[in-house]
C-alpha positions as CSV (number, residue, x, y, z in Angstrom):
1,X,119.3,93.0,150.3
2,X,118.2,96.3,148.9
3,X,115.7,97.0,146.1
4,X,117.7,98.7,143.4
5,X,114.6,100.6,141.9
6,X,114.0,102.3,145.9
7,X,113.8,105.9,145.1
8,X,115.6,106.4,148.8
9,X,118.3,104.4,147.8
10,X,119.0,105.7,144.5
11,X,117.4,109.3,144.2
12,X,118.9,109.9,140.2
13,X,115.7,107.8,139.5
14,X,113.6,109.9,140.8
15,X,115.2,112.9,138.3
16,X,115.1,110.4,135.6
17,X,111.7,111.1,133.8
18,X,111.5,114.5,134.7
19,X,108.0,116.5,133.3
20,X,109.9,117.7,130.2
21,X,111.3,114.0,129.5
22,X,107.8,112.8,129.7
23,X,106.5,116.0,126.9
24,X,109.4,115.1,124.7
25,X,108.7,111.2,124.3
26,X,104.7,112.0,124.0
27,X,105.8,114.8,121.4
28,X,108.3,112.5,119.8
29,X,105.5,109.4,120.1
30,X,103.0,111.8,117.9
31,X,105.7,112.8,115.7
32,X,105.8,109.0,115.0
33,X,101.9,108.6,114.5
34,X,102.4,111.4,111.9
35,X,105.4,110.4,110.1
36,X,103.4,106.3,110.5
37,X,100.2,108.2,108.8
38,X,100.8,110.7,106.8
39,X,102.4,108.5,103.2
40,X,100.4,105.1,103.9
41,X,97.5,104.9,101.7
42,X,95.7,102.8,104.5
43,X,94.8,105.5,107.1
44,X,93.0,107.0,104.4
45,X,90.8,103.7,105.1
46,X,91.4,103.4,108.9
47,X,91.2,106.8,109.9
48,X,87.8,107.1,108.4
49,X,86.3,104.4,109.4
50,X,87.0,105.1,113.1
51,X,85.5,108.3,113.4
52,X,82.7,106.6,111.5
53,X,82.5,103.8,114.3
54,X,82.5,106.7,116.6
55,X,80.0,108.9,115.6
56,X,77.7,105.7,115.2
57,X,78.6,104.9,118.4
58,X,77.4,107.9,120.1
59,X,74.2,108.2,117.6
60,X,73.4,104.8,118.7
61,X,73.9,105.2,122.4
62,X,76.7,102.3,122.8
63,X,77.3,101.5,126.7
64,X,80.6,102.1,128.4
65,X,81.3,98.0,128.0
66,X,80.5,98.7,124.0
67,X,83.0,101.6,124.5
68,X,85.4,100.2,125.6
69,X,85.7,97.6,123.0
70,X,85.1,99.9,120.0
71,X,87.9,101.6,121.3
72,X,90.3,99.0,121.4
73,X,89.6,97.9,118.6
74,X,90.5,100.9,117.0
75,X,93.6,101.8,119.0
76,X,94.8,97.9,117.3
77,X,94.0,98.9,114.6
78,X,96.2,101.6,114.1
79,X,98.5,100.5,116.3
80,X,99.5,97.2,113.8
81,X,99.2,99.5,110.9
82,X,101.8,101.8,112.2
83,X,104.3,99.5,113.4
84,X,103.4,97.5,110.2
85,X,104.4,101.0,108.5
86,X,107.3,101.2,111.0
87,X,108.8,97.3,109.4
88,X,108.6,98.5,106.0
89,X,110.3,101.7,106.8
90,X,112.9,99.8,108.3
91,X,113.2,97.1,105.5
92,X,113.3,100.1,103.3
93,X,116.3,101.8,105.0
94,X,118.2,98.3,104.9
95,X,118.2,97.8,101.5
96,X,116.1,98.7,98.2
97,X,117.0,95.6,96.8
98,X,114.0,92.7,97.3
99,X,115.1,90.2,99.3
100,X,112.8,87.0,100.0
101,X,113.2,87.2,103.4
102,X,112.2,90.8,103.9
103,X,109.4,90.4,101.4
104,X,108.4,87.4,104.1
105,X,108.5,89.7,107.2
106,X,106.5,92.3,105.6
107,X,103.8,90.4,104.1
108,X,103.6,88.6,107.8
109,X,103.4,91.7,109.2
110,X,101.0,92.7,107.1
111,X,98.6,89.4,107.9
112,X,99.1,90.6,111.4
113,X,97.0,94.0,110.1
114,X,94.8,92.0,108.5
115,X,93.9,89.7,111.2
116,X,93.2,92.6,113.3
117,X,91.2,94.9,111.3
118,X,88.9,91.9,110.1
119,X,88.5,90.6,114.2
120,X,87.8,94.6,115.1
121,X,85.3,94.7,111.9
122,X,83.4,91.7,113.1
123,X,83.5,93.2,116.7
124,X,82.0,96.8,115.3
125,X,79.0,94.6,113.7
126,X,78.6,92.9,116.4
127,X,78.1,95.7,119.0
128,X,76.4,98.5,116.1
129,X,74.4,96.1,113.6
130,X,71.7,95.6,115.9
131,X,71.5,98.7,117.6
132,X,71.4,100.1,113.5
133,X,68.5,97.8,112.6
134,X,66.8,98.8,115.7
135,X,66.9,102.8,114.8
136,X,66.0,101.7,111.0
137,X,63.3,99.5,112.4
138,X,64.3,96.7,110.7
């Protein structure tokens, strides 16, 4: 039996995702951070914060391990918050009127936000509270 996905046996994959197919859904993916960022009130906390964990991180001298968490954490972080921006656009495009339900969805989806900027917060202190301390000689 034949593998469907074969590039030999179906070459219209191969032409599928050309180069420009790629730039357009990485162009329309940051057209999306923007339009996720640019009205919610909490990137003007998120945003900061990261490039504060950042420019700790290098001050500090964080290791690639440290990195790599700091990192993800952040990318979470964001990421929830815009597909927690995403739900609420969508709720909003449903209906203006409240509906429990919705209300429900978007205060869940919310706690999801929540629940992952508090876990990357206690992940930050972990990794850069001592290494602080240390440079403060505390």
């Amino acid at each position: 039996m034949s593998n469907p996905s074969d590039p030999k046996i179906h070459p219209q994959l191969i032409n599928k995702m050309s180069l420009r197919a790629w730039i357009r859904k990485f162009s329309l993916a940051a057209k999306g951070i923007y339009l996720g960022s640019k009205n919610e009130s909490s990137f003007w906390v998120h945003y900061p914060c990261a490039i504060a964990v950042i420019l700790l991180g290098f001050c500090l001298g964080c290791r690639d391990w440290e990195w790599c968490l700091l990192l993800l954490c952040i990318a979470l972080v964001i990421a929830a918050e815009l597909m927690n921006s995403a739900l609420e656009r969508l709720a909003h495009a449903f209906t203006k009127e409240y509906h429990p339900e919705i209300a429900k969805a978007l205060d869940i989806a919310s706690g999801a936000v929540l629940v992952i900027s508090v876990g990357s917060g206690c992940v930050g202190l972990i990794i850069l509270l001592p290494k602080l301390l240390t440079f403060l000689k505390f």
